[in-house]
C-alpha positions as CSV (number, residue, x, y, z in Angstrom):
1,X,0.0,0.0,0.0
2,X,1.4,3.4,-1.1
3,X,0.0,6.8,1.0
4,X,1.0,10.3,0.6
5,X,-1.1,13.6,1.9
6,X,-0.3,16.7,1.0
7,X,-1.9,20.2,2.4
8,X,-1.5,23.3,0.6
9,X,-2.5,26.5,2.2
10,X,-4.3,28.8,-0.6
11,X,-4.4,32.8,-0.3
12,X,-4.1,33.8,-3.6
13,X,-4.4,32.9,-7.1
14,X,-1.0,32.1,-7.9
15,X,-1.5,28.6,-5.6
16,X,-3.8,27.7,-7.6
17,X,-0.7,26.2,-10.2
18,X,0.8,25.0,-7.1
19,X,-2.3,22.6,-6.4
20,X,-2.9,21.8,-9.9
21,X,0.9,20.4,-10.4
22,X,0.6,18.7,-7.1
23,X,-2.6,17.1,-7.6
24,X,-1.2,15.7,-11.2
25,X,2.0,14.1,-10.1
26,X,0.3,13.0,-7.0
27,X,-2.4,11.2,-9.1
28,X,0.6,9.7,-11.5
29,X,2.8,8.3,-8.8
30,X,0.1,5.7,-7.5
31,X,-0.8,4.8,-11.3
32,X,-4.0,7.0,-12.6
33,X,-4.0,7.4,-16.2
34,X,-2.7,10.9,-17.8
35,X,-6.5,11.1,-19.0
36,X,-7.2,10.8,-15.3
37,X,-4.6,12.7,-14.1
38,X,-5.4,15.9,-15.5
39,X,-8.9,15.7,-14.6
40,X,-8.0,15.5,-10.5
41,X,-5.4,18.1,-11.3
42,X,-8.5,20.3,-13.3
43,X,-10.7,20.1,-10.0
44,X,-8.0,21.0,-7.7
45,X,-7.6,23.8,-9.3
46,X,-11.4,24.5,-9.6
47,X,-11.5,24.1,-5.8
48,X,-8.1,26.5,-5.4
49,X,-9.8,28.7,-7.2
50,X,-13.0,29.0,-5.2
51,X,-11.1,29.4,-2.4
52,X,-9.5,32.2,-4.0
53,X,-12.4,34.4,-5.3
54,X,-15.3,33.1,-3.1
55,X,-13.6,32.7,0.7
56,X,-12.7,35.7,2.9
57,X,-9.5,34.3,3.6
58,X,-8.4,31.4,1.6
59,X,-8.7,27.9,2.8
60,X,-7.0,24.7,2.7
61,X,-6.8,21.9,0.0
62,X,-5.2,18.3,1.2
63,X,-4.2,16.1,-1.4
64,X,-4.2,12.6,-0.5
65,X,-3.3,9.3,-2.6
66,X,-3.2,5.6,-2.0
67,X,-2.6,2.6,-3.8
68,X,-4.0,-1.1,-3.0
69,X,-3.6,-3.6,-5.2
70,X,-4.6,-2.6,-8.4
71,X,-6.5,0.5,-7.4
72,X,-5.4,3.9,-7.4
73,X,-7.9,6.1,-5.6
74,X,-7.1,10.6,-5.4
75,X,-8.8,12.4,-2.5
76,X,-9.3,16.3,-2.7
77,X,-10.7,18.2,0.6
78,X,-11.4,22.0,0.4
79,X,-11.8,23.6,3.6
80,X,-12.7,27.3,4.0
81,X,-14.2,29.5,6.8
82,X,-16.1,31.6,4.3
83,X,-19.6,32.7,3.5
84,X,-20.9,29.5,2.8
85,X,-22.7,27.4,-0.2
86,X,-26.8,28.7,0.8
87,X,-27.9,25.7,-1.6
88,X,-25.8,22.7,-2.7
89,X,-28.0,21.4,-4.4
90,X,-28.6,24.1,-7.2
91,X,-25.0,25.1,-7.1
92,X,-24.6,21.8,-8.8
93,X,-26.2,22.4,-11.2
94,X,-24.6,23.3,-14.7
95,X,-24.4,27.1,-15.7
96,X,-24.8,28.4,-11.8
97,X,-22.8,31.1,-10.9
98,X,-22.3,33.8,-7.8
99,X,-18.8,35.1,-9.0
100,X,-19.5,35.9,-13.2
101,X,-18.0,32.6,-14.2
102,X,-19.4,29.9,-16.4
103,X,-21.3,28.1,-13.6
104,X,-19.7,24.4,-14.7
105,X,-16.7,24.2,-12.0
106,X,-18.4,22.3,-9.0
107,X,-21.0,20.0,-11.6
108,X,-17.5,19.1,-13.9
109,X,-16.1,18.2,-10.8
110,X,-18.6,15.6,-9.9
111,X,-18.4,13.9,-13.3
112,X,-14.5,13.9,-13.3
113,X,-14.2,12.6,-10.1
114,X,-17.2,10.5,-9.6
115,X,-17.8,10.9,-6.0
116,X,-18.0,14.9,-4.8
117,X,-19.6,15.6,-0.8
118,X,-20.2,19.4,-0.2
119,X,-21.0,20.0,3.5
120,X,-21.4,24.1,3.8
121,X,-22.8,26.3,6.5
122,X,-23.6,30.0,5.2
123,X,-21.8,32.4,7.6
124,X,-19.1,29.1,9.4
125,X,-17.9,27.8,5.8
126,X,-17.7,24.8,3.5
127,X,-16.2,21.6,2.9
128,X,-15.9,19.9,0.0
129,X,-14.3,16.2,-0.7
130,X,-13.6,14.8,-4.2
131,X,-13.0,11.5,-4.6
132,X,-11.6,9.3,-7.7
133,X,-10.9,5.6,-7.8
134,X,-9.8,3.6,-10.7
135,X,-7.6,0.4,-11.4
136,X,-3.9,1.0,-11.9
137,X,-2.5,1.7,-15.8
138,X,-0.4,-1.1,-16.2
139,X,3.0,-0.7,-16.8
């Protein structure tokens, strides 16, 4: 079994590079696809990026990685105290946006990763876990 964790503090936009890279060679070393890859890298930069422009104060992504067997599974957390998600539900939704964006961030993340949990409080802050797993490329 192979674990690494990795926590990034993010305050400003230039960490959100910083988590994408991470989150890529992270992915790689316990043997996820390119294809699969660069889609955890994509969300953990969609979730630096929240932190960025929707958080008072930045937040905290931890990258974590395991390998067992033949399965390679990528864990992103997000956790801010900012203003909150008010409804979950809707800002899963394709095309929903608060901050003049494209409103397709949080609802790509669920279909790249395949497992997403948002826990948010408006006014304490939010939490969200990503989760891929997939078997090993071989060789």
């Amino acid at each position: 079994m192979v674990d690494i964790s990795r926590q990034i503090q993010v305050t400003g936009e230039h960490h959100v590079a910083v988590v994408r890279q991470m989150a890529r060679t992270l992915a790689e070393s316990v043997g996820m696809s390119r294809t699969s890859a660069f889609g955890v890298a994509t969300c953990a930069a969609e979730l630096a990026s929240n932190l960025v422009f929707h958080s008072t104060s930045g937040g905290i992504i931890t990258i974590s990685t395991s390998m067992q067997g033949d399965m390679s599974t990528c864990e992103l957390i997000s956790e801010d105290d900012g203003p909150g998600i008010p409804d979950v539900d809707l800002a899963l939704e394709d095309g929903f946006t608060t901050h003049d964006g494209l409103g397709g961030g949080l609802p790509s993340m669920k279909r790249l990763m395949g497992e997403v949990d948002i826990s948010s409080t408006v006014g304490v802050g939010t939490r969200i876990t990503a989760r891929k797993i997939e078997r090993c490329r071989s060789g």
